[in-house]
C-alpha positions as CSV (number, residue, x, y, z in Angstrom):
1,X,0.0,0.0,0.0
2,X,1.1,3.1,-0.9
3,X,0.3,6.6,0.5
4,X,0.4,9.8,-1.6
5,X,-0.6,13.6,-0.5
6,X,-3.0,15.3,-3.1
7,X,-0.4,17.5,-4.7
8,X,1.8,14.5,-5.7
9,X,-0.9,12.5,-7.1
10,X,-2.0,15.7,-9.3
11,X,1.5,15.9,-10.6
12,X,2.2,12.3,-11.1
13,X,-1.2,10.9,-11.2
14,X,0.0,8.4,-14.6
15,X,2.6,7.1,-11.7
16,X,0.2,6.4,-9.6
17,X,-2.4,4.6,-11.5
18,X,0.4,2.2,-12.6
19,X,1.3,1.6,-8.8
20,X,-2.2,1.0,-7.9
21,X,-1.4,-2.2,-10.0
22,X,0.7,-3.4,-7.4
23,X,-2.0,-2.0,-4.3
24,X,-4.2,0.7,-3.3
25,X,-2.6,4.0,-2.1
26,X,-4.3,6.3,-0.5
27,X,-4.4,10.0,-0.8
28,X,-3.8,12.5,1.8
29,X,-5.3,16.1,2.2
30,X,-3.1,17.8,4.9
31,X,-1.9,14.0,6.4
32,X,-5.4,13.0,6.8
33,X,-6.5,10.1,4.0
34,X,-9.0,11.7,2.0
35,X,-9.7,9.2,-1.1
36,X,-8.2,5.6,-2.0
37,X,-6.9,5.1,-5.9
38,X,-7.2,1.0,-6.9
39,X,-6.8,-0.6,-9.6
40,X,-9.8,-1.8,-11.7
41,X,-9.6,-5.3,-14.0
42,X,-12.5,-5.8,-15.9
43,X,-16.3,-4.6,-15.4
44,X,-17.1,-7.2,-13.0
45,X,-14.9,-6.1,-10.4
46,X,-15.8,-2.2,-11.1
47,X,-19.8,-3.0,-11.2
48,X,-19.2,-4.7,-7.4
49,X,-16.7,-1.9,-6.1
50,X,-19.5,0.8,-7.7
51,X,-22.5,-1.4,-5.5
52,X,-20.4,-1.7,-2.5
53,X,-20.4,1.8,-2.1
54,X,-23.9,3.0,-3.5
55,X,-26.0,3.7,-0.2
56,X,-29.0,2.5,-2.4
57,X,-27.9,-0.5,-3.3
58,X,-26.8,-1.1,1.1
59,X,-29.7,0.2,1.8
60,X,-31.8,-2.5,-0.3
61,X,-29.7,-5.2,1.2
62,X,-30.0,-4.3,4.6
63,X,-34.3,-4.7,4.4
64,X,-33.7,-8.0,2.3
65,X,-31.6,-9.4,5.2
66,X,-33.8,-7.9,7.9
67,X,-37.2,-9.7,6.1
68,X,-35.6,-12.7,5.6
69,X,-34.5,-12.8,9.6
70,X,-38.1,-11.8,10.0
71,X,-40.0,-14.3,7.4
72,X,-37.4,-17.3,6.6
73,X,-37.1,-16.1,3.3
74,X,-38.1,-18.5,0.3
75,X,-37.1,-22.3,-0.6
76,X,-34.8,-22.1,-3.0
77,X,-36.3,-23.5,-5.9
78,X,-39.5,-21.4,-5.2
79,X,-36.8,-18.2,-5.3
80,X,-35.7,-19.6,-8.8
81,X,-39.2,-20.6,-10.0
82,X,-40.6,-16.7,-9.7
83,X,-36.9,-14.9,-11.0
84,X,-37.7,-16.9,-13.9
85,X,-41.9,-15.9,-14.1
86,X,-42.9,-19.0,-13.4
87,X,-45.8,-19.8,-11.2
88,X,-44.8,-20.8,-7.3
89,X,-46.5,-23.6,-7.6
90,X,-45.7,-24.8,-11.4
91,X,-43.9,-28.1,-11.4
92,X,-40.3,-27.8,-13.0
93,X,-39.6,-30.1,-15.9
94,X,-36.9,-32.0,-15.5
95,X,-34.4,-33.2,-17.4
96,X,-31.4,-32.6,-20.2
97,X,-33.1,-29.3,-21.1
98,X,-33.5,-27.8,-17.7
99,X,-31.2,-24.6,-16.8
100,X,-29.1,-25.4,-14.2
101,X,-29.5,-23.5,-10.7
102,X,-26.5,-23.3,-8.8
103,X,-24.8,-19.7,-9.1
């Protein structure tokens, strides 16, 4: 990990980036950290840093988790059965053709 003040990132920000490869480094405003620089792979990784950090999305897990504490939540193949519009109830062919449900 490295750490970097403000005024050194602005000057050598192209630096940086390329040692963010290696780890984060944080950035200080007047020795306090004030923002963290990492590296980014491929849109997976950027699409769960982006949630992990939307208040939204934390929000919406927080009353999933608290319902599911409070209810039980769903069978599993019930859960699978409605993301795909089927009927709670509807019997699932099985066979060759059926999709697969482990994720």
């Amino acid at each position: 990990m490295k750490i970097a003040s403000v005024a050194d990132v602005k000057a050598r920000l192209s630096a940086y980036l390329k040692e963010s490869q290696k780890g984060p480094v944080v950035i200080t405003r007047n020795g306090k950290a004030a923002a963290v620089l990492l590296a980014v792979t491929d849109d997976d990784e950027l699409e769960r840093l982006v949630l992990a950090h939307s208040p939204k999305f934390q929000a919406l897990l927080d009353k999933s988790r608290r319902q599911i504490e409070k209810t039980g939540g769903i069978p599993h193949d019930v859960f699978w059965r409605q993301v795909e519009g089927e009927s709670p109830k509807a019997d699932k062919p099985k066979g060759r053709n059926s999709r697969a449900r482990h994720r």
